[in-house]
TIBAMAR-21462 format. One record per residue: z, y, x of N, C-alpha, C in turn; residue number from 1; residue in three letters. Coordinates in nm, 3 decimals, decimal comma, padded with zeros to 5 digits, always signed. Last residue first. Layout:
REM residues N
+---------+---------+---------+---------+---------+---------+---------+---------+---------+-----+--------+
!     nc3 !     nc2 !     nc1 !    cac3 !    cac2 !    cac1 !     cc3 !     cc2 !     cc1 ! num ! residu !
+---------+---------+---------+---------+---------+---------+---------+---------+---------+-----+--------+
!       Z !       Y !       X !       Z !       Y !       X !       Z !       Y !       X ! NUM !    ala !
...
+---------+---------+---------+---------+---------+---------+---------+---------+---------+-----+--------+
REM end
This chain:
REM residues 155
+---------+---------+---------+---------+---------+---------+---------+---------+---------+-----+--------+
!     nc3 !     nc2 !     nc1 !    cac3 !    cac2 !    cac1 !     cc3 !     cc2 !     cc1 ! num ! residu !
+---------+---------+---------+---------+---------+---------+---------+---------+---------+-----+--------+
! +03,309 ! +03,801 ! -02,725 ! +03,314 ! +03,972 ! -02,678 ! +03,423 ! +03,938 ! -02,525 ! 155 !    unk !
! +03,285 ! +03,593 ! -02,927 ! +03,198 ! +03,622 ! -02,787 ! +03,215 ! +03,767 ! -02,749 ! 154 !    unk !
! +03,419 ! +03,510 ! -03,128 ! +03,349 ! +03,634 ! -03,154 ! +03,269 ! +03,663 ! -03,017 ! 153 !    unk !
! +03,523 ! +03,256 ! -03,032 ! +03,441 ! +03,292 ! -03,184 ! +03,405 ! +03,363 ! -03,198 ! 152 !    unk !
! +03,574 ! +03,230 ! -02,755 ! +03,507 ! +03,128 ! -02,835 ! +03,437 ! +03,187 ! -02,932 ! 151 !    unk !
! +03,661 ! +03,511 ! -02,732 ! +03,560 ! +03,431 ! -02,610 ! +03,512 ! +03,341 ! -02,710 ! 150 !    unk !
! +03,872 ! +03,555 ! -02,905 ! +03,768 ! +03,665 ! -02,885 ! +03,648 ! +03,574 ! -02,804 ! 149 !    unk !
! +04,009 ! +03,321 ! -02,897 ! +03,924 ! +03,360 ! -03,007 ! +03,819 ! +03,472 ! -02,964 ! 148 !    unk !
! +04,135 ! +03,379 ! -02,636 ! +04,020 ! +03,218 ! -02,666 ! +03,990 ! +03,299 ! -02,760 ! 147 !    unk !
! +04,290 ! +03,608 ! -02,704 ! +04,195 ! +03,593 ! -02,618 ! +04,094 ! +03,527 ! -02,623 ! 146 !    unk !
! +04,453 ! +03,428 ! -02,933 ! +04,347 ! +03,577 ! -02,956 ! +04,223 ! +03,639 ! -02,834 ! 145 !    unk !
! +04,600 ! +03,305 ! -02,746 ! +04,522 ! +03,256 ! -02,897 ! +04,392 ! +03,357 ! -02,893 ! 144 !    unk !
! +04,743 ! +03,444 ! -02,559 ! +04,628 ! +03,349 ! -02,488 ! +04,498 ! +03,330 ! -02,621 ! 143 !    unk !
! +04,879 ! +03,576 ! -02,765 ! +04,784 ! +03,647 ! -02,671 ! +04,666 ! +03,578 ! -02,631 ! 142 !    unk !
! +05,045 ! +03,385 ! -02,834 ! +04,977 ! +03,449 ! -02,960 ! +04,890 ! +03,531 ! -02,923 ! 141 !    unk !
! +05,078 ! +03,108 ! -02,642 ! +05,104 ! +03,215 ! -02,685 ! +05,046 ! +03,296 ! -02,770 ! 140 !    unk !
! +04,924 ! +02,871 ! -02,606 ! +05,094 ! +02,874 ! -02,509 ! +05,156 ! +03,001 ! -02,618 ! 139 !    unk !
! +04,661 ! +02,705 ! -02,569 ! +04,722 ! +02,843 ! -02,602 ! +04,839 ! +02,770 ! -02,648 ! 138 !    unk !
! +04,311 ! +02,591 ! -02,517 ! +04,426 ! +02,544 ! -02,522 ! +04,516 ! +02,707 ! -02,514 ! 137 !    unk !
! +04,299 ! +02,614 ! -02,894 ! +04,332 ! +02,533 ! -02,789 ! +04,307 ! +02,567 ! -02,687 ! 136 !    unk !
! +04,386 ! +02,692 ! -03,191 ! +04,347 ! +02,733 ! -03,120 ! +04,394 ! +02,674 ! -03,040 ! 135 !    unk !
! +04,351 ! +02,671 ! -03,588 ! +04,380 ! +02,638 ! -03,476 ! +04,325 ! +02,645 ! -03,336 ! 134 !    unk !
! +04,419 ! +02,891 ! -03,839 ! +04,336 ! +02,882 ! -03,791 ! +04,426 ! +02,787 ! -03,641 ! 133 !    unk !
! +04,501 ! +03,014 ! -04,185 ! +04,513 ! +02,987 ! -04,055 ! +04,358 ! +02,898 ! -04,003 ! 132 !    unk !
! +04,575 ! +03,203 ! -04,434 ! +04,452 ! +03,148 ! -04,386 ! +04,482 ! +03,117 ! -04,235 ! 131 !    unk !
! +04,876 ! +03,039 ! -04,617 ! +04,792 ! +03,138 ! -04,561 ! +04,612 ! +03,106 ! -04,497 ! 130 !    unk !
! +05,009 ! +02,782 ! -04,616 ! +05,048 ! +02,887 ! -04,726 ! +04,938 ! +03,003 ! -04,676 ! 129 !    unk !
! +05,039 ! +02,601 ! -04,434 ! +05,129 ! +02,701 ! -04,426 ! +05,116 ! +02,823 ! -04,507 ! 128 !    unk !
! +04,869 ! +02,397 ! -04,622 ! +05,056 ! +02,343 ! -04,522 ! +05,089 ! +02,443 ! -04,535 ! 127 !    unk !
! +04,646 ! +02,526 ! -04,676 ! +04,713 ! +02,507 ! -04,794 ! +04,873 ! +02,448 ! -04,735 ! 126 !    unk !
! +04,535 ! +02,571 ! -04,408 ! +04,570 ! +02,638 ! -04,486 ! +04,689 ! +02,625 ! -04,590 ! 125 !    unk !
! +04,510 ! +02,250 ! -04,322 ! +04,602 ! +02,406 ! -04,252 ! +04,611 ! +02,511 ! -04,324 ! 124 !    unk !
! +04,297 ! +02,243 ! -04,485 ! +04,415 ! +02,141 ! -04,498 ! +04,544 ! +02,246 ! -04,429 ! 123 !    unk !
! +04,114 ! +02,400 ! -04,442 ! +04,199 ! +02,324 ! -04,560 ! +04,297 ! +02,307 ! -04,602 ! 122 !    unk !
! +04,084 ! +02,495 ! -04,116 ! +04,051 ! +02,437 ! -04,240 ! +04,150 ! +02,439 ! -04,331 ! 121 !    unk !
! +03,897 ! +02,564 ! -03,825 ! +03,968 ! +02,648 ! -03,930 ! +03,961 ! +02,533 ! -04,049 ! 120 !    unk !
! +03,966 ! +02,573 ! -03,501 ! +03,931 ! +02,463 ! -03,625 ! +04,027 ! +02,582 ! -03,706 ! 119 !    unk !
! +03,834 ! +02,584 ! -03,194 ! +03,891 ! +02,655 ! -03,259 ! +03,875 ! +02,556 ! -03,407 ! 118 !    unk !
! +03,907 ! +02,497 ! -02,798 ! +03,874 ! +02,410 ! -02,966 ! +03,909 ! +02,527 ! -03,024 ! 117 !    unk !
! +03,790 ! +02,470 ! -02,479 ! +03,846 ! +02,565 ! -02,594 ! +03,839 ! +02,492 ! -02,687 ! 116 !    unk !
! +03,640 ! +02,284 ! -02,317 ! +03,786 ! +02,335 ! -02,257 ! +03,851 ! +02,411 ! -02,367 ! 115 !    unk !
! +03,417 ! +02,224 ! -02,281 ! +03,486 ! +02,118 ! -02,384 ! +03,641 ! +02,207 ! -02,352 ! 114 !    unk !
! +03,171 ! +02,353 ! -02,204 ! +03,233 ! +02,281 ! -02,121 ! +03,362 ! +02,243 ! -02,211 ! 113 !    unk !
! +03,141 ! +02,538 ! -02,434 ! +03,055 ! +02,450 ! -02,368 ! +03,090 ! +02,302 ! -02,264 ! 112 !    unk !
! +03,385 ! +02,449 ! -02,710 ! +03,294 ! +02,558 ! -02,586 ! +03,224 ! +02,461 ! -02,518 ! 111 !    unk !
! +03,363 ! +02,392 ! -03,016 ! +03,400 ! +02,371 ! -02,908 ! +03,375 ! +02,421 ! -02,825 ! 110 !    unk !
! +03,455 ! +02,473 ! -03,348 ! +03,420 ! +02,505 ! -03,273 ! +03,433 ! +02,486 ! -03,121 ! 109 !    unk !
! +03,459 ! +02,377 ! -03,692 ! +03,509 ! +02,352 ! -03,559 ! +03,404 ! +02,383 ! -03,453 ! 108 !    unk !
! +03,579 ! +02,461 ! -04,004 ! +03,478 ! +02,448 ! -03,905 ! +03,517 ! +02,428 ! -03,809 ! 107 !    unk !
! +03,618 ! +02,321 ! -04,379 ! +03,672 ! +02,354 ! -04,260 ! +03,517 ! +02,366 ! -04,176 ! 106 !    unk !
! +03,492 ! +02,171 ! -04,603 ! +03,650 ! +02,232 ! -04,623 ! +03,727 ! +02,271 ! -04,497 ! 105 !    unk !
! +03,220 ! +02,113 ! -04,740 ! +03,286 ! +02,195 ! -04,673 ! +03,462 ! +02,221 ! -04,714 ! 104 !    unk !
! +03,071 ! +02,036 ! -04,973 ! +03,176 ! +02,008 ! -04,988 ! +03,233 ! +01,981 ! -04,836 ! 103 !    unk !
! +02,845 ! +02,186 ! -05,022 ! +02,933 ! +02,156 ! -05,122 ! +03,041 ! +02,124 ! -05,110 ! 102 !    unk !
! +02,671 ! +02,140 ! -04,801 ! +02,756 ! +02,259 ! -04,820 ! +02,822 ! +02,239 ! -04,879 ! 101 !    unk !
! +02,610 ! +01,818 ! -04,621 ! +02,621 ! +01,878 ! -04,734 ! +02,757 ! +01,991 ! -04,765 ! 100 !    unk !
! +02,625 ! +01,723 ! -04,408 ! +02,467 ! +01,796 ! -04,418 ! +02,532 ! +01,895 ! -04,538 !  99 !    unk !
! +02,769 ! +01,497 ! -04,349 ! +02,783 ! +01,602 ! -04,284 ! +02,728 ! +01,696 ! -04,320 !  98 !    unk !
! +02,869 ! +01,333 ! -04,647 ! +02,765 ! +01,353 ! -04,579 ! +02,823 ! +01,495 ! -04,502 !  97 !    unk !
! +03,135 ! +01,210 ! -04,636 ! +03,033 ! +01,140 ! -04,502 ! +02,952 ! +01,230 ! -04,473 !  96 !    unk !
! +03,330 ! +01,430 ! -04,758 ! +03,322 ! +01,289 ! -04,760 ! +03,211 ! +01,254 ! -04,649 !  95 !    unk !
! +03,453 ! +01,687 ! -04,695 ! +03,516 ! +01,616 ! -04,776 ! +03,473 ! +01,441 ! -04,796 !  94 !    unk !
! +03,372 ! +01,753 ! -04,347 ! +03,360 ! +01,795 ! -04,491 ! +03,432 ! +01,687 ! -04,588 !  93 !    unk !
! +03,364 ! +02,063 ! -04,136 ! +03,467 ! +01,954 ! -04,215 ! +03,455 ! +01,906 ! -04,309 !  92 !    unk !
! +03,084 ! +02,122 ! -03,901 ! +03,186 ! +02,144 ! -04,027 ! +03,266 ! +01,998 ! -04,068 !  91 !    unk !
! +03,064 ! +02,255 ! -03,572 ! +03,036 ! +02,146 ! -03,650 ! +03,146 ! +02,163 ! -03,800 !  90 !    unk !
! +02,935 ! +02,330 ! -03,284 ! +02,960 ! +02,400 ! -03,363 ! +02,920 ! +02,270 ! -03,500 !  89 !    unk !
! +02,978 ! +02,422 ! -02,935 ! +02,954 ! +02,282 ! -02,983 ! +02,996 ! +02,322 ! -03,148 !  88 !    unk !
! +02,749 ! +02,660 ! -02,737 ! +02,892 ! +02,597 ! -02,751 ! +02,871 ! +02,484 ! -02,901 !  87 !    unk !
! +02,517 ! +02,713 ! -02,647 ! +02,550 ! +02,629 ! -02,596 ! +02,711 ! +02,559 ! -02,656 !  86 !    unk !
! +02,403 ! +02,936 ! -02,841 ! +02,524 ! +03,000 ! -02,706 ! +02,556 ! +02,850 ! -02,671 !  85 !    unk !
! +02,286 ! +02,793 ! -02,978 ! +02,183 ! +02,882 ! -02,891 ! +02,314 ! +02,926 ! -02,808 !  84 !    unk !
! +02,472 ! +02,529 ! -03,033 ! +02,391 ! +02,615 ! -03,089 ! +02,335 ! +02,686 ! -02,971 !  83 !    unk !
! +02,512 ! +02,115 ! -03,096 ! +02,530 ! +02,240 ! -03,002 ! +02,449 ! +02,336 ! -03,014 !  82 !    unk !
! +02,688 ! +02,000 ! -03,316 ! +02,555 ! +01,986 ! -03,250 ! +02,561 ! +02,115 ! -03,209 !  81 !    unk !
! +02,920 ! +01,734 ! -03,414 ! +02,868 ! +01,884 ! -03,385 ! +02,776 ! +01,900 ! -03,275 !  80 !    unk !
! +03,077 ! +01,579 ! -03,653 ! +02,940 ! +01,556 ! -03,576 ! +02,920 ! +01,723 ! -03,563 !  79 !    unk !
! +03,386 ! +01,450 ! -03,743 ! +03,232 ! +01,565 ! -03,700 ! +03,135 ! +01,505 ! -03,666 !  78 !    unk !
! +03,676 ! +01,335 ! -03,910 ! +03,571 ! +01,284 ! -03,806 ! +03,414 ! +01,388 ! -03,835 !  77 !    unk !
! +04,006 ! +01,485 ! -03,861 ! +03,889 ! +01,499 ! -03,913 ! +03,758 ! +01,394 ! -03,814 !  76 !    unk !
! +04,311 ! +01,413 ! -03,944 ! +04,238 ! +01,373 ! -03,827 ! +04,079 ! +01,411 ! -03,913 !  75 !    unk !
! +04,632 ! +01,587 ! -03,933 ! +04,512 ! +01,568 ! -04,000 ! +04,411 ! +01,550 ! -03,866 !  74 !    unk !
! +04,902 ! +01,670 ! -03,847 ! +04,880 ! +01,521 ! -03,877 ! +04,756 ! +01,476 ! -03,937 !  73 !    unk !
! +04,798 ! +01,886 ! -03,571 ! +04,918 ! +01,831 ! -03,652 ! +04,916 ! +01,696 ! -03,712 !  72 !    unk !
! +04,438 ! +01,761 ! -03,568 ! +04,605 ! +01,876 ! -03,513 ! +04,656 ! +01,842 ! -03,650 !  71 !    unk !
! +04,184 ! +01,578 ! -03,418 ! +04,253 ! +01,598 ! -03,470 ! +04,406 ! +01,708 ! -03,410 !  70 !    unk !
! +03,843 ! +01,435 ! -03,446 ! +03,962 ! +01,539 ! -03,390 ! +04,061 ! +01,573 ! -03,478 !  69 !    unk !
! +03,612 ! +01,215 ! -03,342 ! +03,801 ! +01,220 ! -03,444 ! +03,850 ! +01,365 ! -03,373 !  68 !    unk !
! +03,315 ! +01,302 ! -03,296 ! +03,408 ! +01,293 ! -03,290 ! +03,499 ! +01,270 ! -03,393 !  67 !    unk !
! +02,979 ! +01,305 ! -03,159 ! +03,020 ! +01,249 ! -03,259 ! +03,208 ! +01,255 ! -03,221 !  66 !    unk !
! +02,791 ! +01,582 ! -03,036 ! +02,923 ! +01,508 ! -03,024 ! +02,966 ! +01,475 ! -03,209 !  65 !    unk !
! +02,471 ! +01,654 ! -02,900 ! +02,551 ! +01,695 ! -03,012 ! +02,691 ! +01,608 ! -02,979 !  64 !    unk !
! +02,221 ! +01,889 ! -02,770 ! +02,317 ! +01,804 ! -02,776 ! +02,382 ! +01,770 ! -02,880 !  63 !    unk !
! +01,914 ! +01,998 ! -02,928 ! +02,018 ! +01,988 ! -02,880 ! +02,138 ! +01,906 ! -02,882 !  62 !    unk !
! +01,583 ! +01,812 ! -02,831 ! +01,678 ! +01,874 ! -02,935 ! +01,799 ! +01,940 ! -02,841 !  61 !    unk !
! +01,543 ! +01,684 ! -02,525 ! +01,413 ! +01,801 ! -02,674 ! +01,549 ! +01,885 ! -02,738 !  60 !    unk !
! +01,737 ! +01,552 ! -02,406 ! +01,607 ! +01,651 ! -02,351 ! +01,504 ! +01,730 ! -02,432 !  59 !    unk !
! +02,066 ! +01,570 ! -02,486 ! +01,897 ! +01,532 ! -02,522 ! +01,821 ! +01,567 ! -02,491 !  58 !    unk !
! +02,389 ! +01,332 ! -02,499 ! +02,276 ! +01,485 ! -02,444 ! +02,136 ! +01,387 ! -02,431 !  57 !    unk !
! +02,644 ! +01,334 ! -02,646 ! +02,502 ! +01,260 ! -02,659 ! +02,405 ! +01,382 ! -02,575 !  56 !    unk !
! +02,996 ! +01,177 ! -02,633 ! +02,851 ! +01,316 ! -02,586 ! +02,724 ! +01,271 ! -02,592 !  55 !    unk !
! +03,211 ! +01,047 ! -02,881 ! +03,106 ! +01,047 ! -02,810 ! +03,029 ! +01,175 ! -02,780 !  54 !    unk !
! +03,543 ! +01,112 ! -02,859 ! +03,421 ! +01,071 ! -02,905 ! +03,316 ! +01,062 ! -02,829 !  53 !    unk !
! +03,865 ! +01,278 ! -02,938 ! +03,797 ! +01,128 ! -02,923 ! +03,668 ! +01,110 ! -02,968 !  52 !    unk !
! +04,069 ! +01,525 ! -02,916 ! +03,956 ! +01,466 ! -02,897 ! +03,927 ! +01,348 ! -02,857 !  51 !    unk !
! +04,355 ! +01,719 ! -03,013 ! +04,244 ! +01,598 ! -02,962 ! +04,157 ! +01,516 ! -03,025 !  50 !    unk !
! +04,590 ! +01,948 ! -03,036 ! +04,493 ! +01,893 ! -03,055 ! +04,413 ! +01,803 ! -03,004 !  49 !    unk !
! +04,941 ! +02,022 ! -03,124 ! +04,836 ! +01,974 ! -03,036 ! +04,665 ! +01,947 ! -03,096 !  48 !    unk !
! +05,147 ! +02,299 ! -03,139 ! +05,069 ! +02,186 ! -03,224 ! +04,988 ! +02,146 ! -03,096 !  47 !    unk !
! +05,374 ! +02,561 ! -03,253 ! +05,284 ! +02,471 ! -03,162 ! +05,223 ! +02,353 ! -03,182 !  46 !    unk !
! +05,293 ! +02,837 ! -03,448 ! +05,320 ! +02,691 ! -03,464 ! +05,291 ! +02,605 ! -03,375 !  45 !    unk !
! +05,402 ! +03,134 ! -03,577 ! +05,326 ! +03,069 ! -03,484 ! +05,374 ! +02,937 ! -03,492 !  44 !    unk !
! +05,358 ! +03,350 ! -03,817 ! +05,384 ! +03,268 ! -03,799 ! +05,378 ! +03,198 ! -03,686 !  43 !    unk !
! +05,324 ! +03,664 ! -03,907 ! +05,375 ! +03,626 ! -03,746 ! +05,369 ! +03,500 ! -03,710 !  42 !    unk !
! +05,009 ! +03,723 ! -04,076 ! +05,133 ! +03,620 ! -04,057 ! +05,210 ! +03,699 ! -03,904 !  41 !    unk !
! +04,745 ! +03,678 ! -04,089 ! +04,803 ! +03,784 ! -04,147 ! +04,932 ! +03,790 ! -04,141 !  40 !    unk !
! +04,625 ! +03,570 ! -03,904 ! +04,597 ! +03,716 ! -03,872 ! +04,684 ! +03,771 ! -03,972 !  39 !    unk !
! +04,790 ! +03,244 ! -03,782 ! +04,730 ! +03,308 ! -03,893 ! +04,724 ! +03,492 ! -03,832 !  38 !    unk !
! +04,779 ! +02,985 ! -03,598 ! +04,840 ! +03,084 ! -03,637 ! +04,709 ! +03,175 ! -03,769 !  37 !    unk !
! +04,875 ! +02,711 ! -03,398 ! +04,838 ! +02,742 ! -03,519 ! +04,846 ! +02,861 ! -03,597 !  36 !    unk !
! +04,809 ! +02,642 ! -03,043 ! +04,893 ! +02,747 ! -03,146 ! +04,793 ! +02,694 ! -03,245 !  35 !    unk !
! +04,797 ! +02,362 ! -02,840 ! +04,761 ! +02,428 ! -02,971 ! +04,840 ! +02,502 ! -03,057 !  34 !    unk !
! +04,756 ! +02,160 ! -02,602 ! +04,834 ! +02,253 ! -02,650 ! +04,765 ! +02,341 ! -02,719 !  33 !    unk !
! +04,470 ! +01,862 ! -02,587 ! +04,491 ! +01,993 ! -02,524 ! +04,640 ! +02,075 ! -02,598 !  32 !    unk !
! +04,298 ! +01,634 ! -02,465 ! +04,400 ! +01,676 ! -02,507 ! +04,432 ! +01,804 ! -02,474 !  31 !    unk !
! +04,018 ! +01,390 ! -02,504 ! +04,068 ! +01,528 ! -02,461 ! +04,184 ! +01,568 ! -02,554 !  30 !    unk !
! +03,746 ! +01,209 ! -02,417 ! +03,915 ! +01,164 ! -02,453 ! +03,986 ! +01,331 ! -02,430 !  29 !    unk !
! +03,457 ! +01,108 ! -02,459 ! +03,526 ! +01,222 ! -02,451 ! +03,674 ! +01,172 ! -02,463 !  28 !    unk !
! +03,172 ! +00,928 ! -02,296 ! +03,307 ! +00,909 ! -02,364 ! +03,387 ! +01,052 ! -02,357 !  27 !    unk !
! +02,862 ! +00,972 ! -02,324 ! +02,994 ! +00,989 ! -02,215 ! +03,051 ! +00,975 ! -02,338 !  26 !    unk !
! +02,553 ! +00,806 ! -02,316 ! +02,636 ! +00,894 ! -02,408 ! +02,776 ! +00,843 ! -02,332 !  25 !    unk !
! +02,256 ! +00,882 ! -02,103 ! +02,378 ! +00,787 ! -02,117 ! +02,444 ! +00,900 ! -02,207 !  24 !    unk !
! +02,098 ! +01,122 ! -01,979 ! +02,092 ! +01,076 ! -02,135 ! +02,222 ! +00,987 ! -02,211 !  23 !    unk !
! +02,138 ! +01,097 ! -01,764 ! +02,194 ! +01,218 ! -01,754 ! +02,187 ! +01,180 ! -01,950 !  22 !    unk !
! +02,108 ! +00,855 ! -01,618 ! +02,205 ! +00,887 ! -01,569 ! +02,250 ! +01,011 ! -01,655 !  21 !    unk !
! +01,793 ! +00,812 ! -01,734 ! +01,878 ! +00,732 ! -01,746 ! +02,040 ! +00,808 ! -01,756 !  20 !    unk !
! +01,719 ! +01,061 ! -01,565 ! +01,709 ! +01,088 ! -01,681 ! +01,809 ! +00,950 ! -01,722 !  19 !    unk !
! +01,783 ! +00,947 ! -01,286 ! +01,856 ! +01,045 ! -01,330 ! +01,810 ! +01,076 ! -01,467 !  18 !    unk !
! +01,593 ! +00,682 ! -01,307 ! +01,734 ! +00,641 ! -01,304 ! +01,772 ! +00,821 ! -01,350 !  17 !    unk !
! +01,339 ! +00,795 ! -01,296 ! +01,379 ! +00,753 ! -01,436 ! +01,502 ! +00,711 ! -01,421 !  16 !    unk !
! +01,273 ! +00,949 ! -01,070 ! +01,316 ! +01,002 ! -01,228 ! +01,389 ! +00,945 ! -01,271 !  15 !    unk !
! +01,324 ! +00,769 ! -00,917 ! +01,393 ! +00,849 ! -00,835 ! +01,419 ! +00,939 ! -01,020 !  14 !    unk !
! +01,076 ! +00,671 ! -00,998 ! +01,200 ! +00,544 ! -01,001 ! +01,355 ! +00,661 ! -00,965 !  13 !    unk !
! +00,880 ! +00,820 ! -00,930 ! +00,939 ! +00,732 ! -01,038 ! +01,048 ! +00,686 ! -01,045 !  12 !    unk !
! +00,927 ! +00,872 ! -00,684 ! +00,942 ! +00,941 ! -00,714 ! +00,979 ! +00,926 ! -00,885 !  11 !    unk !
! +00,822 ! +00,552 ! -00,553 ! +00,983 ! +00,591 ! -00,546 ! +01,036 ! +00,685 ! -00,642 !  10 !    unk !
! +00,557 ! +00,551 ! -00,648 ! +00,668 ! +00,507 ! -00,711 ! +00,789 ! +00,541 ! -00,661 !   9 !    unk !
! +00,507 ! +00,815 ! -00,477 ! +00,493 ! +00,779 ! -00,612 ! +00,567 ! +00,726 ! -00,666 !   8 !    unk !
! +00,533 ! +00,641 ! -00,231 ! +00,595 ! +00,789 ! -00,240 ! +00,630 ! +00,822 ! -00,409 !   7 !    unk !
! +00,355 ! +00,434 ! -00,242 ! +00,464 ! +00,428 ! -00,227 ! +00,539 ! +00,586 ! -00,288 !   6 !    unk !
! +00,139 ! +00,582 ! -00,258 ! +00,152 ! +00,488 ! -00,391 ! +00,288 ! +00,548 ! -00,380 !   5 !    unk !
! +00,068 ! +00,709 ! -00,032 ! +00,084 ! +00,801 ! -00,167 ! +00,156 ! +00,721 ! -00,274 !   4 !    unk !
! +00,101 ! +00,533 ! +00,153 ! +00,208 ! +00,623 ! +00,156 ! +00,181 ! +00,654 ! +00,035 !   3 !    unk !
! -00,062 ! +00,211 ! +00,008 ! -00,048 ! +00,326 ! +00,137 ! +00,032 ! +00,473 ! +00,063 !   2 !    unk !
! +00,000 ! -00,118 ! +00,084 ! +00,000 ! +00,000 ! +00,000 ! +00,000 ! +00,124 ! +00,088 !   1 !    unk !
+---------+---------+---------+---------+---------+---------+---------+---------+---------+-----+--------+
REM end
């Protein structure tokens, strides 16, 4: 064989393992410290949150994550598919179908690199009586509002 083949196929083979390597779906396991708080409230509530699921990355579409997440004692299962700011953006809904508005009862928001969670729902609401909201990872009612400004309002 002469050099070009060779070179060739290596260069093949040199693809198709890192597309292999980069398509594979990763396991997520993530824990993080979680205020629960509300804008209209002083309330604050420490809480945890986590993550269990799958990363699916895609060379056409965008990514997405099949997950259990869960705070305090409610475990929601998502599917969130990643938007034009890259961060991971998925709803709560009352029975399987993900697709369907109707029956929305929360949102969740992840950052790109998996390090922030914001979850607004339902179920947190109607526990502490107000419109709350959960925030990861946050120690304090500052750190909260910081992540929020970065995660949800991007400023």
């Amino acid at each position: 064989m002469n050099k070009k083949v060779i070179l060739s196929l290596l260069f093949i083979v040199f693809f198709s393992l890192c597309c292999y390597i980069y398509l594979t779906p990763k396991d997520i396991y993530r824990s993080y410290d979680a205020l629960i708080l509300s804008e209209n409230t002083d309330l604050e509530v420490k809480s945890k949150i986590s993550i269990t699921g799958i990363l699916y990355k895609k060379i056409i579409n965008s990514d997405s994550i099949e997950a259990f997440i869960s705070v305090d004692e409610y475990t929601y299962q998502v599917v969130l598919n990643q938007t034009s700011t890259k961060d991971y953006l998925g709803y709560i809904s009352i029975d399987s179908s993900f697709n369907s508005s109707d029956n929305l009862v929360g949102s969740i928001k992840i950052s790109k690199d998996l390090s922030q969670v914001w979850i607004n729902a339902d179920d947190l609401n109607d526990k502490y009586k107000d419109i709350y909201y959960a925030i990861a990872p946050a120690n304090s009612k500052i750190e909260a509002e910081e992540l929020l400004k970065k995660l949800v309002f991007k400023k």
